[in-house]
N, C-alpha and C positions, 0 to 999 in steps of 0.2 A: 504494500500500500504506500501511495506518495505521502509525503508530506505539504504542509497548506505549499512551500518555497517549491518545492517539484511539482506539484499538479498548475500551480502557477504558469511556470517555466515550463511544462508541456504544454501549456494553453498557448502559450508565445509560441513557440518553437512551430505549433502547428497551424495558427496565422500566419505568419512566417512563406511556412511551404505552401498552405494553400494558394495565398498570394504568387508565389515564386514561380508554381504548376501552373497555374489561370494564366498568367501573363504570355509561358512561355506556349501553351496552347493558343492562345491569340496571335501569337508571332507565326504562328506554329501555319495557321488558316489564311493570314496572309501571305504566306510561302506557298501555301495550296494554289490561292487564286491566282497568284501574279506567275508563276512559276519558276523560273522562264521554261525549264522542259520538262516533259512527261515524268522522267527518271524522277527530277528535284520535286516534283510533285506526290512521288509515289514513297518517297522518305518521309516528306512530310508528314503523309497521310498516317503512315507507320509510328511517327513518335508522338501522332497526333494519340493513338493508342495505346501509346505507353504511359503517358499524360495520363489518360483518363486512366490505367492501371491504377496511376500514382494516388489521384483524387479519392479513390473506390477504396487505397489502404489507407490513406490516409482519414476519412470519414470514417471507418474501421475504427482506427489509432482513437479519433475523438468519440465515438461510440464506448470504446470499450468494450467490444465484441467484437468475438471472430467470426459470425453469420456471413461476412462481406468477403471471404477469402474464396467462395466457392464462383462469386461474381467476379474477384480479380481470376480468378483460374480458364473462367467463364471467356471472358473479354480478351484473355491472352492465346485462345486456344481459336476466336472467330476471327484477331487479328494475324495470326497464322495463317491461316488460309484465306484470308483477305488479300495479304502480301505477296502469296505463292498464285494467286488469280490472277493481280496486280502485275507481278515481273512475268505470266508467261502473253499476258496480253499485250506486255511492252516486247516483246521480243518476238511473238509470230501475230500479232493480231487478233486472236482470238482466244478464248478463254479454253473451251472444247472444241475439240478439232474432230470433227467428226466424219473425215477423208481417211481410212486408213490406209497407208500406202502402202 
């Protein structure tokens, strides 16, 4: 259990990151829009996802429950295969190739 000076200083600590996360997700979305290429767009996109990871433990951390780790596990397993969708459609155009050669 904290004390009043540690539950304090996790309260900071976790304003702190929240603020740190949000901004860097903002940055994040105008790296998406402006891009300039496909590639820098699909990075983006990707730590757009890690961000939200971040937010999901961190809401955790301020809960004080571990309910929220199956959502980080969740969001890390859709950004998986978001990313692997992402680079084969940057590299042949299409997601499913449904020409077997």
């Amino acid at each position: 259990m904290l004390n009043e000076f540690g539950a304090q200083m996790l309260e900071v600590v976790l304003w702190i990151s929240f603020i740190g996360v949000t901004i860097s997700i903002f940055i994040l979305l105008i790296r998406t829009i402006i891009g300039p290429t496909n590639p820098d767009r699909a990075v983006a996109l990707d730590a757009i996802g890690i961000n939200m990871m971040a937010l999901v433990g961190l809401q955790a951390i301020n809960l004080g429950t571990d309910r929220l780790n199956d959502v980080v596990l969740l969001i890390g397993i859709l950004l998986f295969i978001g990313t692997i969708a992402i680079a084969k459609f940057l590299e042949k155009g299409v997601i499913i190739d449904r020409h077997n050669h």
